[in-house]
C-alpha positions as CSV (number, residue, x, y, z in Angstrom):
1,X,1.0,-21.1,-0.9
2,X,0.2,-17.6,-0.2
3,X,-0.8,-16.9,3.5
4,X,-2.3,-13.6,2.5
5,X,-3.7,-11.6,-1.0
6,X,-1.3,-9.6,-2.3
7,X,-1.9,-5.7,-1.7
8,X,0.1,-3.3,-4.3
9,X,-1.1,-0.1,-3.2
10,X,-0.4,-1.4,1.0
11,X,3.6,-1.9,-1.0
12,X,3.4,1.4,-2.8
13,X,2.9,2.7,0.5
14,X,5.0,1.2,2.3
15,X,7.7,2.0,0.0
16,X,7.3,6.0,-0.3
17,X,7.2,5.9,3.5
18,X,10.4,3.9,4.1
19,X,12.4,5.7,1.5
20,X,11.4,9.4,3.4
21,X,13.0,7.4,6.8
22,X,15.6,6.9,4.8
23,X,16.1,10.3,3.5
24,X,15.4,11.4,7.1
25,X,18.3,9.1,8.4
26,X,20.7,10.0,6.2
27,X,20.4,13.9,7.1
28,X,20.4,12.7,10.8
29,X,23.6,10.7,10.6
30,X,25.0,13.6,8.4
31,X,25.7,11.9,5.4
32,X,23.4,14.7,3.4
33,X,21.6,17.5,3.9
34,X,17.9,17.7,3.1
35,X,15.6,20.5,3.8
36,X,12.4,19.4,5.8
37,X,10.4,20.2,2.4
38,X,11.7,17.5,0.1
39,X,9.8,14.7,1.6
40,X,6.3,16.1,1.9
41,X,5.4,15.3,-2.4
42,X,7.5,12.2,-1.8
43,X,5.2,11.0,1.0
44,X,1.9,12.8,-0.6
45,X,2.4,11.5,-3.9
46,X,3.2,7.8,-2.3
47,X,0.2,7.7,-0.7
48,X,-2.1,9.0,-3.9
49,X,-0.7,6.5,-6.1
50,X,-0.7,3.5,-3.6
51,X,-4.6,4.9,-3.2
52,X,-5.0,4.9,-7.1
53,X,-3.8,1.4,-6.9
54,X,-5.4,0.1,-4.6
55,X,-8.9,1.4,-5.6
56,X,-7.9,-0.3,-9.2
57,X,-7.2,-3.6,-7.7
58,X,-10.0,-3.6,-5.6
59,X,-12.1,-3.3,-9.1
60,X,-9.7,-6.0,-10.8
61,X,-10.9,-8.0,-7.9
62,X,-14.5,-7.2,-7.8
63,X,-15.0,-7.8,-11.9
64,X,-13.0,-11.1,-11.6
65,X,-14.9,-12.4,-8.5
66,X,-12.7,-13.8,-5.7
67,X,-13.2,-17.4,-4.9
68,X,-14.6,-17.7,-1.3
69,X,-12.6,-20.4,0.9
70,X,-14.0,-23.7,1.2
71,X,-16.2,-24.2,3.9
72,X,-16.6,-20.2,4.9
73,X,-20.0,-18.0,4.3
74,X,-20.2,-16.1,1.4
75,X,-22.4,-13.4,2.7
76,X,-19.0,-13.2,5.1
77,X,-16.9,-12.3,1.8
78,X,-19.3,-10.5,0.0
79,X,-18.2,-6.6,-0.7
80,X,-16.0,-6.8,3.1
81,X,-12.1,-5.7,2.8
82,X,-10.2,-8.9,4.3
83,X,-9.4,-9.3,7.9
């Protein structure tokens, strides 16, 4: 059983942002050497496609309708980004 809806933009996120720590970290522990420019479209263009997403799963979710929990107020659910 899930204990939360999944969110694939919040993991395209997520992702961009912990691979420029890593590329970050590797320069810092002198394994490479990356020029302080190399992460900035990593990191921008992580964060426009995990936007992208999630704006296209909200509308998955809106056209589908998400089952309310039993025993909860709709007008509680209705058009309100979980919390």
């Amino acid at each position: 059983m899930l204990r939360h809806e999944f969110r694939p933009g919040r993991l395209i996120a997520g992702t961009a942002l912990v691979t420029a720590a890593v590329i970050y970290g590797g320069d810092a522990g002198g394994a490479w050497e990356t020029s302080w420019f190399v992460v900035i479209p990593l990191v921008v263009g992580g964060l426009c496609l995990a936007g992208a997403v999630g704006a296209v799963t909200g509308q998955v979710r809106r056209r589908r309708g998400r089952p309310v929990p039993e025993g909860a107020d709709p007008a509680d659910h209705a058009g309100t980004r979980g919390g």
